[in-house]
Short mmCIF file of the C-alpha atoms (twelve columns), coordinates in Angstrom:
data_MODEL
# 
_entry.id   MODEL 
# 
loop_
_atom_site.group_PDB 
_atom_site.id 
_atom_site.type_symbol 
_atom_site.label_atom_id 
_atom_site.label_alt_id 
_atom_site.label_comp_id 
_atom_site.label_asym_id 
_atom_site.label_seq_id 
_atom_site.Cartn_x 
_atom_site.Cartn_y 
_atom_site.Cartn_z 
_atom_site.pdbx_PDB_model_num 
ATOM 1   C CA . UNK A 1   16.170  11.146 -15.473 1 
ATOM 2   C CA . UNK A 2   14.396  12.112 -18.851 1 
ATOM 3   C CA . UNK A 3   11.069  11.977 -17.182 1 
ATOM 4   C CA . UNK A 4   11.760  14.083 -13.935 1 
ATOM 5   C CA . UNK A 5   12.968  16.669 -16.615 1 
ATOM 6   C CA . UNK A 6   10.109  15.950 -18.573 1 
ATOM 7   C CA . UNK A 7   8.140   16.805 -16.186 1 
ATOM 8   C CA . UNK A 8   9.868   19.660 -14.792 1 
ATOM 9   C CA . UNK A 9   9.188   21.546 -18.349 1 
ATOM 10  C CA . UNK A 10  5.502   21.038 -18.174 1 
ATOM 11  C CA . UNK A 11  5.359   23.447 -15.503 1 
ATOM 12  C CA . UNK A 12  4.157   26.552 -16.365 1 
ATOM 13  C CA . UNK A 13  3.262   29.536 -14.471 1 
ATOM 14  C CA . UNK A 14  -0.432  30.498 -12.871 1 
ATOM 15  C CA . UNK A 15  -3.070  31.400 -15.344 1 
ATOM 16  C CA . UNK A 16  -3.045  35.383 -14.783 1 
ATOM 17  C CA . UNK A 17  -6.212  36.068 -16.576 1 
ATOM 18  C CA . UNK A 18  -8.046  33.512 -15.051 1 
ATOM 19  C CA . UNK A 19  -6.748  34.992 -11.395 1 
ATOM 20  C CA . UNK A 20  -7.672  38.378 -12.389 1 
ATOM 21  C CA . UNK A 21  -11.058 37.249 -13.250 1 
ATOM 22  C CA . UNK A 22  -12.094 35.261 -10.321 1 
ATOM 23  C CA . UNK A 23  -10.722 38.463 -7.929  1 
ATOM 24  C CA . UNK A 24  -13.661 40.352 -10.134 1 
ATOM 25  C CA . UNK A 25  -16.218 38.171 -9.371  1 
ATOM 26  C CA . UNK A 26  -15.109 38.046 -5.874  1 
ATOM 27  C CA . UNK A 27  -15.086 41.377 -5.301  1 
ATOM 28  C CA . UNK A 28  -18.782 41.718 -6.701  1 
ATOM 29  C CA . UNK A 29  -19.929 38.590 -4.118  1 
ATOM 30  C CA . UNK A 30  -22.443 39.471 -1.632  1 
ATOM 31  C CA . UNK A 31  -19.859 40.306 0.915   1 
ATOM 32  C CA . UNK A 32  -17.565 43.136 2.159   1 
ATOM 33  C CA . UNK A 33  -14.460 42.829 -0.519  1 
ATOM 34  C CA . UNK A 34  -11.839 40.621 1.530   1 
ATOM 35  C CA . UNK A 35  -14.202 39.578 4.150   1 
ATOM 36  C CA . UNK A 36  -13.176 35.720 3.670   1 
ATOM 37  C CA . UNK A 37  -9.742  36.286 3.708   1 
ATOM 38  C CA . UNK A 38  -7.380  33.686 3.252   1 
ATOM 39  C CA . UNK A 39  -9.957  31.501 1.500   1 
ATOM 40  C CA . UNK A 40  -10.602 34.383 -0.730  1 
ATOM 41  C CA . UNK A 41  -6.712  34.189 -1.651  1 
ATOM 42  C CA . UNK A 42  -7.496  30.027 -2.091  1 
ATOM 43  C CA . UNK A 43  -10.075 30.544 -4.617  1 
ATOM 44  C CA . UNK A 44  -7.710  33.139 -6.777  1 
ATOM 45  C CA . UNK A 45  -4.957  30.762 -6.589  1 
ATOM 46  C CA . UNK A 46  -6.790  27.818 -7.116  1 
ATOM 47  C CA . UNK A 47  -8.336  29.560 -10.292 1 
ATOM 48  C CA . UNK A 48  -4.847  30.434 -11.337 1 
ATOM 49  C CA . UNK A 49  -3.733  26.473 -11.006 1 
ATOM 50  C CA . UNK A 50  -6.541  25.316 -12.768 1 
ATOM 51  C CA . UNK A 51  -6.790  28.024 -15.244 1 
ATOM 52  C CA . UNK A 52  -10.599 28.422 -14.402 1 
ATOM 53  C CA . UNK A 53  -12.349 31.357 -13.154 1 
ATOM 54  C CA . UNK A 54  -14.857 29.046 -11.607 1 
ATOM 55  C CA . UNK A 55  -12.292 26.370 -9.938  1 
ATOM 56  C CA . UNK A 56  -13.468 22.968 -8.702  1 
ATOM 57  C CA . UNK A 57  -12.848 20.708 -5.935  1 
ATOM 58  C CA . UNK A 58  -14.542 17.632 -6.358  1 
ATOM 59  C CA . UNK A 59  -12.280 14.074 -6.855  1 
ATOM 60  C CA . UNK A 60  -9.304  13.950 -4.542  1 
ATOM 61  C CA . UNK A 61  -7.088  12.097 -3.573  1 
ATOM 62  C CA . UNK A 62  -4.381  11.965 -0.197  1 
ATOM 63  C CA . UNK A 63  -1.101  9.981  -0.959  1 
ATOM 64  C CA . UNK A 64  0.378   8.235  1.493   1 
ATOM 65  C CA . UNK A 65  3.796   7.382  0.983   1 
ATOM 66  C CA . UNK A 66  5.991   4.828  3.137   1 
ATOM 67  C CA . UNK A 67  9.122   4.607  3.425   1 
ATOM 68  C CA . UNK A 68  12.031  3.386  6.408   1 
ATOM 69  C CA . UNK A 69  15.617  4.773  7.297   1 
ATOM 70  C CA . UNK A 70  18.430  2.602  8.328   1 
ATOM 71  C CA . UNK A 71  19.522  5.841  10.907  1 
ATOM 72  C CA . UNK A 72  16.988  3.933  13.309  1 
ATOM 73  C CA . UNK A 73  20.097  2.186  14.033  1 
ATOM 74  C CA . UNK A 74  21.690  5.375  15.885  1 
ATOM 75  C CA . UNK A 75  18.864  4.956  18.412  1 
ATOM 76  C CA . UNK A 76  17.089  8.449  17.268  1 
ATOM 77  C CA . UNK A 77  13.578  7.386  18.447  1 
ATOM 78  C CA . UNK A 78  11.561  5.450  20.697  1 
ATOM 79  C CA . UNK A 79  9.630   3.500  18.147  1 
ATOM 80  C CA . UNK A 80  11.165  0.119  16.723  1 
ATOM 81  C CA . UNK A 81  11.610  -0.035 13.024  1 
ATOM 82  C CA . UNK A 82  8.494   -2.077 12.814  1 
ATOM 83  C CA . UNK A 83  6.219   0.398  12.964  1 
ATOM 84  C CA . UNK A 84  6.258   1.838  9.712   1 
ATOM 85  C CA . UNK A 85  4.755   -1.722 8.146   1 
ATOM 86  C CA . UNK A 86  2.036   -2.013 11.208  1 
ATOM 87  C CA . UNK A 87  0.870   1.604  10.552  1 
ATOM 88  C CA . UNK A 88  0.770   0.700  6.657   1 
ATOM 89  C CA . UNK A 89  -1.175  -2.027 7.184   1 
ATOM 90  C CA . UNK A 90  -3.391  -0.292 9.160   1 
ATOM 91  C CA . UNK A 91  -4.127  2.677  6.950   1 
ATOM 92  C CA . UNK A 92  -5.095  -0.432 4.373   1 
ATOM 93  C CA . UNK A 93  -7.520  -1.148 7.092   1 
ATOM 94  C CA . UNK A 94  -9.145  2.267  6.782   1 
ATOM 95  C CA . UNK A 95  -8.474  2.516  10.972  1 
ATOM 96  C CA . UNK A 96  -5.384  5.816  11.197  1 
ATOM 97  C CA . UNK A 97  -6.369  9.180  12.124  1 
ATOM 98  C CA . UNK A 98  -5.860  9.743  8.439   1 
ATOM 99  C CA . UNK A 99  -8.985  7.268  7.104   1 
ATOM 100 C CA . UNK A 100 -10.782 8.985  9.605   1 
ATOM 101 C CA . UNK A 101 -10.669 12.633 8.123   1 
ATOM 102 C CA . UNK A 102 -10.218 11.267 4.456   1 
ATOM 103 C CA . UNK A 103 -14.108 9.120  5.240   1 
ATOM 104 C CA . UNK A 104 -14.785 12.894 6.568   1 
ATOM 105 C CA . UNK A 105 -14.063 14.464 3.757   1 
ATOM 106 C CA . UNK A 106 -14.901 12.016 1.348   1 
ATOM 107 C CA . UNK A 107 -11.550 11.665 -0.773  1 
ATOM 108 C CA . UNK A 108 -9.786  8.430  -1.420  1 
ATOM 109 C CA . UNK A 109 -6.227  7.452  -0.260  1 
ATOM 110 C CA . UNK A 110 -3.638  5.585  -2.233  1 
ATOM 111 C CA . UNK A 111 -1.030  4.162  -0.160  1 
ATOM 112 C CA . UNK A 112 2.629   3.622  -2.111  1 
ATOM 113 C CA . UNK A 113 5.429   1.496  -0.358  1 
ATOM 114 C CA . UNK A 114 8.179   3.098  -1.780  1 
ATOM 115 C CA . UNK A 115 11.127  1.454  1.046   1 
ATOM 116 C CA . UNK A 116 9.219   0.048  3.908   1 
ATOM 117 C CA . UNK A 117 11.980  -2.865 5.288   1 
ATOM 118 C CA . UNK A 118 9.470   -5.413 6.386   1 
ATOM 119 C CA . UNK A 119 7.647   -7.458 3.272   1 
ATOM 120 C CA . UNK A 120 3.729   -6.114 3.182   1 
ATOM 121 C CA . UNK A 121 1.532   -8.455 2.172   1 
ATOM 122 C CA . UNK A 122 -0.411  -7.852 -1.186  1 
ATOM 123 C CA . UNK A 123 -3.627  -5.491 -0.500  1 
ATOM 124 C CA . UNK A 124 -5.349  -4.144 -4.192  1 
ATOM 125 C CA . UNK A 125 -4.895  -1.185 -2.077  1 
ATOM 126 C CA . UNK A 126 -1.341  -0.789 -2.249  1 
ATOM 127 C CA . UNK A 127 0.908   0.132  -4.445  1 
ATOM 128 C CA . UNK A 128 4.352   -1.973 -4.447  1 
ATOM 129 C CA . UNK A 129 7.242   0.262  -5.128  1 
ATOM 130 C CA . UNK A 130 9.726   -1.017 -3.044  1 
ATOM 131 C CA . UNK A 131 13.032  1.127  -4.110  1 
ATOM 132 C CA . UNK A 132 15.045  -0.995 -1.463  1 
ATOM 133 C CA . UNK A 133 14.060  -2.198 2.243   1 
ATOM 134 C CA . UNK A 134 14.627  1.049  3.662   1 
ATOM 135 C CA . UNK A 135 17.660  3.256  3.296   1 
ATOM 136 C CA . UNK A 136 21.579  2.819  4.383   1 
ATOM 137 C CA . UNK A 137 22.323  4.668  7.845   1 
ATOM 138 C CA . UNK A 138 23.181  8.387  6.736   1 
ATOM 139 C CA . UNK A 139 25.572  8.868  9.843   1 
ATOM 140 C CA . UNK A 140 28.149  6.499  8.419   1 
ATOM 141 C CA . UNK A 141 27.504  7.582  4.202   1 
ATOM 142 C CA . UNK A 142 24.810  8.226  2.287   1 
ATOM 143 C CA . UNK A 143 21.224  7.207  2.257   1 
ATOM 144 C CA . UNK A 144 20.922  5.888  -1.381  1 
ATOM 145 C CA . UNK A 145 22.907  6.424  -3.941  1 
ATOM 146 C CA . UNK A 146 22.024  9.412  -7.135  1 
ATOM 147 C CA . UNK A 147 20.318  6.582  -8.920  1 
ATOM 148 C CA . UNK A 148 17.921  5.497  -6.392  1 
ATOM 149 C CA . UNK A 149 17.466  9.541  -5.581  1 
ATOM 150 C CA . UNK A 150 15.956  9.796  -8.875  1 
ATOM 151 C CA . UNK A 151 14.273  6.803  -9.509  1 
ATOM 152 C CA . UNK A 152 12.095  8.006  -6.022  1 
ATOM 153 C CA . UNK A 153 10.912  10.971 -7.638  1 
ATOM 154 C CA . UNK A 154 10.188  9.470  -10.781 1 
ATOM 155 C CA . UNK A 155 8.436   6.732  -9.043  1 
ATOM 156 C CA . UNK A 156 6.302   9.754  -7.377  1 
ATOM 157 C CA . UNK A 157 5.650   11.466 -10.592 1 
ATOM 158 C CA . UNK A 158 4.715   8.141  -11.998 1 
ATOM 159 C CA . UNK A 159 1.497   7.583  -8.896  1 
ATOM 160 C CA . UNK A 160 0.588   10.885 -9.494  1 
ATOM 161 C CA . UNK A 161 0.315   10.810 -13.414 1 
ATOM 162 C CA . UNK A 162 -1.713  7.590  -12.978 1 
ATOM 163 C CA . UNK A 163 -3.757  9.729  -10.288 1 
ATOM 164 C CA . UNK A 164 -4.180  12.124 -12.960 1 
ATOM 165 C CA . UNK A 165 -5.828  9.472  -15.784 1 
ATOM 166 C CA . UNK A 166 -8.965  8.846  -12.566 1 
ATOM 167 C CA . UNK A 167 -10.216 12.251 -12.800 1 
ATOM 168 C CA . UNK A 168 -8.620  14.596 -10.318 1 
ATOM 169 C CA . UNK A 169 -9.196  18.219 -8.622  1 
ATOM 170 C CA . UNK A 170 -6.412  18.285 -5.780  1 
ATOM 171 C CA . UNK A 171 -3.802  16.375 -4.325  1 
ATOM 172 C CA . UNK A 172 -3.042  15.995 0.111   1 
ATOM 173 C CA . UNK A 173 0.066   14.438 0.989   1 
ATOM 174 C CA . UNK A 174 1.170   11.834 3.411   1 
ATOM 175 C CA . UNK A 175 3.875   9.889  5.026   1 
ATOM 176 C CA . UNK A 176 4.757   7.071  6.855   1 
ATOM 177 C CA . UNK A 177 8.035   5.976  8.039   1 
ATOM 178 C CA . UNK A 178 10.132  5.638  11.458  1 
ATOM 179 C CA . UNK A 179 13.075  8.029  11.075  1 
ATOM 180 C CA . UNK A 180 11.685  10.378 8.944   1 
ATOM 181 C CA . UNK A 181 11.887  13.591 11.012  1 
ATOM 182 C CA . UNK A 182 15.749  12.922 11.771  1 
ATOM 183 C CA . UNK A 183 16.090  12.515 7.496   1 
ATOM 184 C CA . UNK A 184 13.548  15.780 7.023   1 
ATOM 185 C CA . UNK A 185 15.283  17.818 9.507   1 
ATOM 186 C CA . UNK A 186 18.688  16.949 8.210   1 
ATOM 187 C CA . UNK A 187 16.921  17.821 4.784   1 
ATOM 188 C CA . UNK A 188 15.973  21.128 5.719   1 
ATOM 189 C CA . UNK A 189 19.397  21.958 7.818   1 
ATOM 190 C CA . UNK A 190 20.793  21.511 4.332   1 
ATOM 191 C CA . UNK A 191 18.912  23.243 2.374   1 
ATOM 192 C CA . UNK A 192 17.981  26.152 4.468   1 
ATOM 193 C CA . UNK A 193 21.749  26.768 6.311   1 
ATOM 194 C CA . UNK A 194 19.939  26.830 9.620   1 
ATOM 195 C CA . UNK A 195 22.077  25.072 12.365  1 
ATOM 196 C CA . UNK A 196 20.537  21.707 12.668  1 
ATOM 197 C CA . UNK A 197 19.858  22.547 16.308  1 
ATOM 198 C CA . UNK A 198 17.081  25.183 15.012  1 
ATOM 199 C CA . UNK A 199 15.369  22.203 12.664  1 
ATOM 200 C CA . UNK A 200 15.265  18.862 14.679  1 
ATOM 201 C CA . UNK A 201 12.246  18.749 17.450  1 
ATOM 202 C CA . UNK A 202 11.188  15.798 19.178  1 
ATOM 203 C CA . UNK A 203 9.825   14.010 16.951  1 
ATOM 204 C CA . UNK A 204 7.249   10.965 18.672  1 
ATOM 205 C CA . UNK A 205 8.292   12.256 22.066  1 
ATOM 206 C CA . UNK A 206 12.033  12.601 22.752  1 
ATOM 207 C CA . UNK A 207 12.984  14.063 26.185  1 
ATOM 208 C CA . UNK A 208 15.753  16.384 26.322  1 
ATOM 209 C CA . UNK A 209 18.583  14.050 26.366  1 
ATOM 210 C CA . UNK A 210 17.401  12.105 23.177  1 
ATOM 211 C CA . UNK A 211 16.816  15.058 21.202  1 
ATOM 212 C CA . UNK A 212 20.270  16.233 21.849  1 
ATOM 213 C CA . UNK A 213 21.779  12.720 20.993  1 
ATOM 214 C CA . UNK A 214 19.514  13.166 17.723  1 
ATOM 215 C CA . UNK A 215 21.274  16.648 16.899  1 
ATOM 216 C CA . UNK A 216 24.594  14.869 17.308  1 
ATOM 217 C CA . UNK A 217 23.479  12.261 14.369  1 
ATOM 218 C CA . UNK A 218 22.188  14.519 12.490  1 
ATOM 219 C CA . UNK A 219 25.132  16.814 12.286  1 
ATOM 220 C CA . UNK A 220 27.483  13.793 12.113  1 
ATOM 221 C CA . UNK A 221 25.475  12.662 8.711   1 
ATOM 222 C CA . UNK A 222 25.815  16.246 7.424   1 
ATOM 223 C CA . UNK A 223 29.806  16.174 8.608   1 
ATOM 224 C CA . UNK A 224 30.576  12.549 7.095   1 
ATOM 225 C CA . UNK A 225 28.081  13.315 3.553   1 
ATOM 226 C CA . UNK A 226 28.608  16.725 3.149   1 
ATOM 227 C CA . UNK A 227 25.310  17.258 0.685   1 
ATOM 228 C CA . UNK A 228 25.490  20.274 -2.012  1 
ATOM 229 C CA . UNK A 229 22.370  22.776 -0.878  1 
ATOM 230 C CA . UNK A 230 22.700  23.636 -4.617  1 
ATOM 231 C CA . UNK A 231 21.897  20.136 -5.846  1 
ATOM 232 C CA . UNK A 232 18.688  19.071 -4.520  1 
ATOM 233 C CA . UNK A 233 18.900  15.288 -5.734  1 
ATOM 234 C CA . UNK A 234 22.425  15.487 -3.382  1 
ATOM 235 C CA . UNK A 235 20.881  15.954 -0.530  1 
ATOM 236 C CA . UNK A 236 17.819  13.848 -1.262  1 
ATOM 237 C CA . UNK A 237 20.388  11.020 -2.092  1 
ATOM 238 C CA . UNK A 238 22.231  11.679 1.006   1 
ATOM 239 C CA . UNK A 239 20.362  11.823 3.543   1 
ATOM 240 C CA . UNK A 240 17.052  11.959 2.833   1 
ATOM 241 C CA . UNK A 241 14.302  9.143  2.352   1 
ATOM 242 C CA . UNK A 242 12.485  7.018  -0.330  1 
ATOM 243 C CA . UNK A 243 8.809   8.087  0.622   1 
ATOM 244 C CA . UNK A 244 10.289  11.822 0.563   1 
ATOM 245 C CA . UNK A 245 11.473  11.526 -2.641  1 
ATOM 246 C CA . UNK A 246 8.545   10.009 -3.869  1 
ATOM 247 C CA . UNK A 247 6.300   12.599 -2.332  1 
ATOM 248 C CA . UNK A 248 8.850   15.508 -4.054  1 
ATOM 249 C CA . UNK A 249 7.620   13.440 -7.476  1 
ATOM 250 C CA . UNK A 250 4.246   13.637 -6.398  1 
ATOM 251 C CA . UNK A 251 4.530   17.554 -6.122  1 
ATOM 252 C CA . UNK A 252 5.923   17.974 -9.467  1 
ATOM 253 C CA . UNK A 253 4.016   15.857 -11.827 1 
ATOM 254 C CA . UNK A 254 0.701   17.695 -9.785  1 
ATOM 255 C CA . UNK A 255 1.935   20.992 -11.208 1 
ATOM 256 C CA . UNK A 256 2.954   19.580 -14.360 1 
ATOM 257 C CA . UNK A 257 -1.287  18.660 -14.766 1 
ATOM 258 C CA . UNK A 258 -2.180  21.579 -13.068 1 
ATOM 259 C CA . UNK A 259 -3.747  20.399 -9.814  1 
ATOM 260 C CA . UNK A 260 -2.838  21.799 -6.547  1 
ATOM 261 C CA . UNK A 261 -1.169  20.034 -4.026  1 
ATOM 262 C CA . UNK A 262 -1.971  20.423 -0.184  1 
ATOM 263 C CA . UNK A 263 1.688   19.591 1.382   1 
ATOM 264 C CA . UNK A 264 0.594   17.881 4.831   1 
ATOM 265 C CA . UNK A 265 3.440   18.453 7.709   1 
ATOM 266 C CA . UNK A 266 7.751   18.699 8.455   1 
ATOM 267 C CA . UNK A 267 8.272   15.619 6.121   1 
ATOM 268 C CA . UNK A 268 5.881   16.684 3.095   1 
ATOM 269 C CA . UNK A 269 7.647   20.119 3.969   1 
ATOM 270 C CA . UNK A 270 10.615  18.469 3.474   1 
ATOM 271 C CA . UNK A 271 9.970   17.076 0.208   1 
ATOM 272 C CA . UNK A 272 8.279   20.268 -0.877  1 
ATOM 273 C CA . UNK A 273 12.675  21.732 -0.185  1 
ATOM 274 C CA . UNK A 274 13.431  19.415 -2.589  1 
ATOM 275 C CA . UNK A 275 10.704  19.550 -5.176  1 
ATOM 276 C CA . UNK A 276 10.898  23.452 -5.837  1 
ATOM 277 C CA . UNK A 277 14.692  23.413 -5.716  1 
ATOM 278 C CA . UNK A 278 14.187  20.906 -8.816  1 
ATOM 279 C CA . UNK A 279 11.132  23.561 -10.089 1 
ATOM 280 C CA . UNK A 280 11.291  26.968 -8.365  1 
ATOM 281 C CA . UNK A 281 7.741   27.380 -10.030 1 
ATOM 282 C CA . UNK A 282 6.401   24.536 -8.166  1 
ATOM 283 C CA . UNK A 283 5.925   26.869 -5.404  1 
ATOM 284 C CA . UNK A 284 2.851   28.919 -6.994  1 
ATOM 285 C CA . UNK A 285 0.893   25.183 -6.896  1 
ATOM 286 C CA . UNK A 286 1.276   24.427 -3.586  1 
ATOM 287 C CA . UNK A 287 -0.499  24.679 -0.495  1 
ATOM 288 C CA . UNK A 288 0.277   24.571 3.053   1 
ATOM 289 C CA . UNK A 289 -1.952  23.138 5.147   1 
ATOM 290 C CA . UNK A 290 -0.815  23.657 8.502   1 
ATOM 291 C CA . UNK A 291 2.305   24.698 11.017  1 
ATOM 292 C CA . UNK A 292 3.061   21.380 13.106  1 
ATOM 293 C CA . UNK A 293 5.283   21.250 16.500  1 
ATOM 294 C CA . UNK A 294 8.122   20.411 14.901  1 
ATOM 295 C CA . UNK A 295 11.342  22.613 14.880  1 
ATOM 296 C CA . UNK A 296 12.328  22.947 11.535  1 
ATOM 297 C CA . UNK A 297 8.851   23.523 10.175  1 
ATOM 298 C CA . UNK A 298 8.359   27.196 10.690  1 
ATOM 299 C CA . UNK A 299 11.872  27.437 9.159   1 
ATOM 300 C CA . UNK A 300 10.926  25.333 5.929   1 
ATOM 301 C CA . UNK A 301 7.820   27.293 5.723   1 
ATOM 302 C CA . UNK A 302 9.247   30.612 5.879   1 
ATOM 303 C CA . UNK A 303 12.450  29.698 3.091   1 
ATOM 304 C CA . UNK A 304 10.212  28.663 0.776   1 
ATOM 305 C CA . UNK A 305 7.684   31.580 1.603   1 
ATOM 306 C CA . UNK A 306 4.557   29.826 1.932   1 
ATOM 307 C CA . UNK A 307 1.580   30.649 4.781   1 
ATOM 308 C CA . UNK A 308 0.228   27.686 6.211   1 
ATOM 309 C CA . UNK A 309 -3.686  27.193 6.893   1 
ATOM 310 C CA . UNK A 310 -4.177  26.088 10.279  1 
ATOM 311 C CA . UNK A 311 -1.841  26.017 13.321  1 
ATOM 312 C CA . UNK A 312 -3.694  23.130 15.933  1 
ATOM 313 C CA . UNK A 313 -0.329  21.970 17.171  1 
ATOM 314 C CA . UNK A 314 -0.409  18.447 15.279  1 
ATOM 315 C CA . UNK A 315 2.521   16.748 14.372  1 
ATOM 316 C CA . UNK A 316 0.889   12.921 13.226  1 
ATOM 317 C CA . UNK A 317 1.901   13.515 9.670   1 
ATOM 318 C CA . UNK A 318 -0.322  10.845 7.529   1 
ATOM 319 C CA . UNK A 319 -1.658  13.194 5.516   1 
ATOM 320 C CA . UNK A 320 -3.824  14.719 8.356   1 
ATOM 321 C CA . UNK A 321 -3.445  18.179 7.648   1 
ATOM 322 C CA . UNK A 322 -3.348  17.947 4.103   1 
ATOM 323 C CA . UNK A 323 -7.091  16.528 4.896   1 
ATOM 324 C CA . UNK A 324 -8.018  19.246 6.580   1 
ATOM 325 C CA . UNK A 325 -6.458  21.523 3.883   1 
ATOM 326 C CA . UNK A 326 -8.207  19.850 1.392   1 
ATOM 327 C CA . UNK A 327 -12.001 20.921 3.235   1 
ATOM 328 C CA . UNK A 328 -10.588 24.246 3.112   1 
ATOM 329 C CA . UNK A 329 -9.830  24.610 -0.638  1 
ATOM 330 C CA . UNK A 330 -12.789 22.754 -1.564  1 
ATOM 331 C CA . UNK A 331 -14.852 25.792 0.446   1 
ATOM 332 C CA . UNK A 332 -12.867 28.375 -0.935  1 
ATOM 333 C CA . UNK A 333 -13.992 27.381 -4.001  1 
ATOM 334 C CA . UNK A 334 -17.341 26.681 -3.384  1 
ATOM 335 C CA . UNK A 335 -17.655 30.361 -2.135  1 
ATOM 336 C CA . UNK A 336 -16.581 31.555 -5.098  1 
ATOM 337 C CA . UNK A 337 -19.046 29.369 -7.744  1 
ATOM 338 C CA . UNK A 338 -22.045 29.251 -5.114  1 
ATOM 339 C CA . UNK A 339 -22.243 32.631 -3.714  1 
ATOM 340 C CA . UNK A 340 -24.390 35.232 -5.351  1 
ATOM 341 C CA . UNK A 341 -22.900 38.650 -6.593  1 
ATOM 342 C CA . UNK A 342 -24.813 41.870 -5.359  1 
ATOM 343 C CA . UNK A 343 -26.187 41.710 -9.202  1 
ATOM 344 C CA . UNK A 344 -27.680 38.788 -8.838  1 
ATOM 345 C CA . UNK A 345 -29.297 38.951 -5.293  1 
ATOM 346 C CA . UNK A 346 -30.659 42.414 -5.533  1 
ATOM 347 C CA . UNK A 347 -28.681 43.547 -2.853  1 
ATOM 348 C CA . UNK A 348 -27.362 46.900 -2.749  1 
ATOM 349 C CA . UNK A 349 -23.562 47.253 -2.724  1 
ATOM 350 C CA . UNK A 350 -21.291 50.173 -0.733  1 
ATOM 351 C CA . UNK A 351 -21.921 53.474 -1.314  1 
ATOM 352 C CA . UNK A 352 -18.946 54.800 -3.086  1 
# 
């Protein structure tokens, strides 16, 4: 616990002057003022983060973490438990949608077992974190227990402070784990006070029946736990997930060190609920990459006021859209250090 609040007091809000400054020498590029809109916004944030007026985007990293959730047992999805520890292995492989837009994009991926339930064999490319094989069934008590809670975050802020020692600019985020939209939406349902109808979707392709028998469990786990909105590591303990605590970690110690953190989909969403209820401040350092098809994603989005990137309908989670985030910082701030002002190109600015 002393290192989550550690961390939590290293926080600190944007660098103003450093916003202010790269807004003037946006406003003075070769360019009608606002013309690149939203990744004129990246760059000012991003400058603000790194407390440069001439932010860079150069190492980065996408963190995949893996977890599994004993509500399988209710029968919430159509995949089998097994899954989670194929799709692992095969990230280690470098063949997921994932490796293909992290070779794309040319950032590295560190892959964190944090509660898978099957025994992965040793890869140098995986990090062994194993809380527990895969959480208790939240529709008959609670996920983990408060302990476990916070040793997941802690075990997040720990990969991303050892991220940190490598050299990094920016941070995606990624997830693996069957279950994980039934924990994230019962996440959100808690945290927001939407009805858990308006957060669940289908998940991996539920027809109508099976998403309504996944409402039932969800809102049975929130009947039989009853998780505190106001106490974030509650709900986390109760019915949320090891790889979503870890990725909440993640979030945190990247603000802590001042590196922004491109939150992928609904589960990374979901983590993000819990990471700023821990650090309201968190917020300013984080970046949405995209809106996904599922239900309670708008919903997250719009409680914790954020804008997300790109809407192209995916819902693979991975870290996919954080990827895709990622090339969109990266040119935001390339704009910004590579294009000339009206100074320097001779070019003659508006008529005032």
């Amino acid at each position: 616990m002393n290192r989550l609040a550690d961390i939590i007091k290293m926080i600190k809000p944007l660098d103003e002057k450093a916003m202010s400054q790269a807004q003037s020498r946006q406003d003075t590029l070769t360019k009608p003022p606002g013309s690149l809109g939203r990744l004129e916004e990246l760059s000012v944030q991003l400058a603000g983060i790194q407390g440069k007026v001439m932010p860079q985007v150069k190492d980065k990293v996408i963190i995949i973490m893996a977890g599994d959730h004993g509500v399988v047992a209710e029968k919430i999805g159509n995949w089998p438990q097994t899954i989670t520890a194929q799709m692992v292995a095969n990230f280690l492989r470098g063949g997921a949608g994932i490796n293909v837009l992290a070779r794309q994009i040319g950032t590295r991926i560190t892959v964190v077992d944090m509660g898978v339930a099957s025994n992965l064999k040793q890869d140098p490319c995986l990090l062994s974190r194993k809380i527990s094989p895969g959480t208790w069934n939240m529709a008959l008590g609670p996920a983990m227990t408060l302990e476990q809670a916070v040793r997941a975050v802690e075990t997040g802020i720990e990969v991303m402070t050892a991220e940190v020692t490598r050299d990094l600019d920016i941070v995606g985020t990624g997830d693996m784990g069957i279950g994980n939209t039934t924990a994230s939406s019962a996440i959100c349902a808690a945290i927001t006070g939407k009805p858990v109808a308006e957060v669940t979707g289908q998940g991996t392709g539920l027809d109508d029946s099976q998403l309504e028998h996944k409402i039932a469990v969800i809102e049975k786990a929130l009947a039989v736990n009853h998780p505190d909105p106001a106490q974030p590591l509650d709900v986390l303990a109760k019915v949320g997930g090891f790889e979503i605590g870890g990725l909440a970690g993640v979030m945190l110690a990247a603000a802590a060190h001042r590196i922004p953190v491109v939150v992928d989909g609904f589960i990374s969403g979901a983590a993000a609920l819990i990471a700023t209820a821990l650090a309201p401040g968190l917020k300013d350092f984080i970046i949405p990459a995209h809106i996904s098809t599922e239900a309670g994603h708008q919903a997250l989005l719009k409680h914790l006021g954020l804008k997300p990137l790109l809407n192209l309908g995916l819902r693979l989670g991975e870290g996919t859209g954080a990827a895709l985030g990622i090339f969109l910082v990266e040119t935001a701030a390339r704009m910004l250090a590579e294009m000339t002002t009206f100074a320097e190109a001779g070019v003659s600015e508006e008529s005032k």
